[in-house]
C-alpha positions in Angstrom: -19.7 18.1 0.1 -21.1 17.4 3.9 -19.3 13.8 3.3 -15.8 15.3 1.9 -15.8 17.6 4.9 -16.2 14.9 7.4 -13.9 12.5 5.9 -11.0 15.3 6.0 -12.1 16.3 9.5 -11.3 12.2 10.2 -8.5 11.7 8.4 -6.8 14.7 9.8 -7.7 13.7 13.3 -6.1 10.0 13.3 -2.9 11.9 11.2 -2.6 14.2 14.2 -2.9 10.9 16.7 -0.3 9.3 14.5 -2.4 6.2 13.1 -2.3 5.5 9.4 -4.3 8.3 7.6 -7.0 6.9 6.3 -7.0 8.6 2.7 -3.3 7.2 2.0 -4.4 4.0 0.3 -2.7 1.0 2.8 0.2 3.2 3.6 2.3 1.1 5.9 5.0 3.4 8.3 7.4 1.2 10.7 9.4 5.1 10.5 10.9 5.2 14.1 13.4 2.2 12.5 14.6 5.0 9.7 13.9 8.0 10.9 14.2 10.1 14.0 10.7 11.1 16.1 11.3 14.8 14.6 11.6 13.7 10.9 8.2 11.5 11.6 6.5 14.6 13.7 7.5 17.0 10.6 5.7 14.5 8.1 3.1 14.7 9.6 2.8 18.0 9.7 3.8 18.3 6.1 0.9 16.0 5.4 -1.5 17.9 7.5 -0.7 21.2 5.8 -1.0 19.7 2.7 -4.5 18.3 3.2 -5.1 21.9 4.7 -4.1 23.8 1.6 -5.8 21.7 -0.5 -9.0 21.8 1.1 -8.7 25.8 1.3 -8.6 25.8 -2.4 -12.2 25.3 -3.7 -11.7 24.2 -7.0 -9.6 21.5 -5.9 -11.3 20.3 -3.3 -14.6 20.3 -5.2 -13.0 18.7 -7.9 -10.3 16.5 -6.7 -9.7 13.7 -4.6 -6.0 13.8 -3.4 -4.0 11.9 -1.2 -0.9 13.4 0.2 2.1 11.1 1.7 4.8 12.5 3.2 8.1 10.7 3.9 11.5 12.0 5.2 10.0 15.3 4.1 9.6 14.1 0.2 6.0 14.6 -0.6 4.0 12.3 -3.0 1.1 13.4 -4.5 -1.3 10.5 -5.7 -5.0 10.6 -6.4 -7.0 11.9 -9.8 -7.8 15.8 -10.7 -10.1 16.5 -13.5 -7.7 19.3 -15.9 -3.6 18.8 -16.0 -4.4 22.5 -14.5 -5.8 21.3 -11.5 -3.3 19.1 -11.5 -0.1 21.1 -11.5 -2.1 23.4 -8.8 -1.9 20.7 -6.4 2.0 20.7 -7.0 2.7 24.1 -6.6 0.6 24.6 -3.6 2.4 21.8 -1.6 5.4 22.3 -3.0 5.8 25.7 -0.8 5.6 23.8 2.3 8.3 24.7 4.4 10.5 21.9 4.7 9.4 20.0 1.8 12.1 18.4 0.0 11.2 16.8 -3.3 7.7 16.8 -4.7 6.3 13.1 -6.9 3.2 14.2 -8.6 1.6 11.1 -9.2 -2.2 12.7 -9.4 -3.7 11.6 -12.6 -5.9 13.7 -14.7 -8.8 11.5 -14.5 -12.6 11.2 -12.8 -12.1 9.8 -9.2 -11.7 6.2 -8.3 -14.8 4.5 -7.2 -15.0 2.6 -4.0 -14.2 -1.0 -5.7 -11.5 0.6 -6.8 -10.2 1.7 -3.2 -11.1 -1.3 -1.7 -9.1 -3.4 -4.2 -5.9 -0.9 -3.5 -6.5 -1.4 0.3 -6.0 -5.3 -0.3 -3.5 -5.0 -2.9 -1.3 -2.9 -0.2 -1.7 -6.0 2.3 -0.3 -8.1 -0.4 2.4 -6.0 -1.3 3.4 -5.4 2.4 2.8 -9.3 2.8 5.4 -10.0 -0.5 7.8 -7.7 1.2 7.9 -9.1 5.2 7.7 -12.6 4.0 11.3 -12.2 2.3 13.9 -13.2 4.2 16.9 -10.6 2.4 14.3 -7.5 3.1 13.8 -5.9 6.4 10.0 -4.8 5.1 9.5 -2.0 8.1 12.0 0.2 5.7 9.6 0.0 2.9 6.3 2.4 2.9 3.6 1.2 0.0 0.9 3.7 -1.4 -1.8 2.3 -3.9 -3.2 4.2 -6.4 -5.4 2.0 -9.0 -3.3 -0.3 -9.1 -0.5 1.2 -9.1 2.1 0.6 -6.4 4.6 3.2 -5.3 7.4 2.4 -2.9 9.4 5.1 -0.4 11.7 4.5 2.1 15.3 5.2 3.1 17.2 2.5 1.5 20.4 1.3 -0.6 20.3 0.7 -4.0 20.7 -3.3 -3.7 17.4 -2.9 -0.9 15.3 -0.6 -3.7 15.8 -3.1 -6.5 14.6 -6.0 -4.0 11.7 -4.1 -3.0 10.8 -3.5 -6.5 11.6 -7.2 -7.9 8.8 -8.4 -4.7 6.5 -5.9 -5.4 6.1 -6.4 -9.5 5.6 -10.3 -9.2 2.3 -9.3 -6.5 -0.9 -10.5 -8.6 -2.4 -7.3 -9.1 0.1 -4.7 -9.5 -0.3 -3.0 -12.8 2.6 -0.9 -12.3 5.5 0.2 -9.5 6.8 3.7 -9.0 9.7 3.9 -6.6 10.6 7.0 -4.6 13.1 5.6 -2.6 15.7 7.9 -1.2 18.9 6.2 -2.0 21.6 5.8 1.0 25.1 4.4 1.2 25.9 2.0 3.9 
């Protein structure tokens, strides 16, 4: 419990300096290219309230491990809960953020990821990220990538046409047993 506490108490304190948070599995945010310095300041607030709420209900924080993202105010909620009830808890305590857009509950009723697992995530993130700059017809800084177990999921403010390419890299990356996009479409 001791180690929970201090890795909340760390993740929250780079979130509020505006480095990656640690607990959002190789989250990449070029946002400032997207997104105005009040949209990027509220998701991390949204973020930080989250991870607040979450940890001031016991049974999930006991019980869970959840990773909250938030990106042009559209959280997404990825991690492992032990009961579908814990679960849906999760969604309807963030969900009544102020602000809060859209809610993707990606947190899968399951035991918790071991640390093999996270590290492969981290480097499966670098090689998503890596698939995505490398590409010549995709400006990557619009794409933010969150890896849960393998699974890759994909945000950003971008056209359909962008989207598709995005997805198209990111399912040919060795390793990527499944992409979820959560891309807010935009016309251009």
């Amino acid at each position: 419990m001791e180690l929970k506490k201090y890795l909340l108490i760390t993740t929250l304190t780079i979130a509020i300096t505006g480095c990656e948070t640690i607990g959002q599995k190789g989250s990449s945010s070029n946002d400032l290219k997207q997104r105005d310095i009040a949209t990027v300041i509220d998701d991390k607030g949204i973020e930080l309230e989250a991870a607040q709420l979450i940890f001031k209900n016991d049974e999930l924080w006991k019980n869970s491990e959840i990773d909250v993202t938030s990106f042009n105010k559209t959280i997404l909620l990825t991690g492992q809960a032990p009961t579908r009830t814990l679960k849906e808890k999760a969604y309807q305590i963030v969900s009544k953020i102020s602000g809060v857009k859209k809610v993707y509950n990606e947190i899968r009723v399951a035991a918790p990821t071991s640390s093999l697992a996270y590290l492969s995530d981290v480097s499966l993130s670098t090689k998503v990220r890596t698939a995505l700059f490398v590409d010549d017809d995709l400006d990557s800084s619009k794409v933010k990538v969150v890896t849960e177990d393998g699974e890759v999921f994909l945000l950003g403010l971008m056209s359909q046409t962008e989207a598709n390419k995005a997805v198209d890299i990111t399912r040919n990356v060795s390793g990527v047993k499944r992409v979820i996009q959560a891309f807010e479409i935009i016309k251009k």
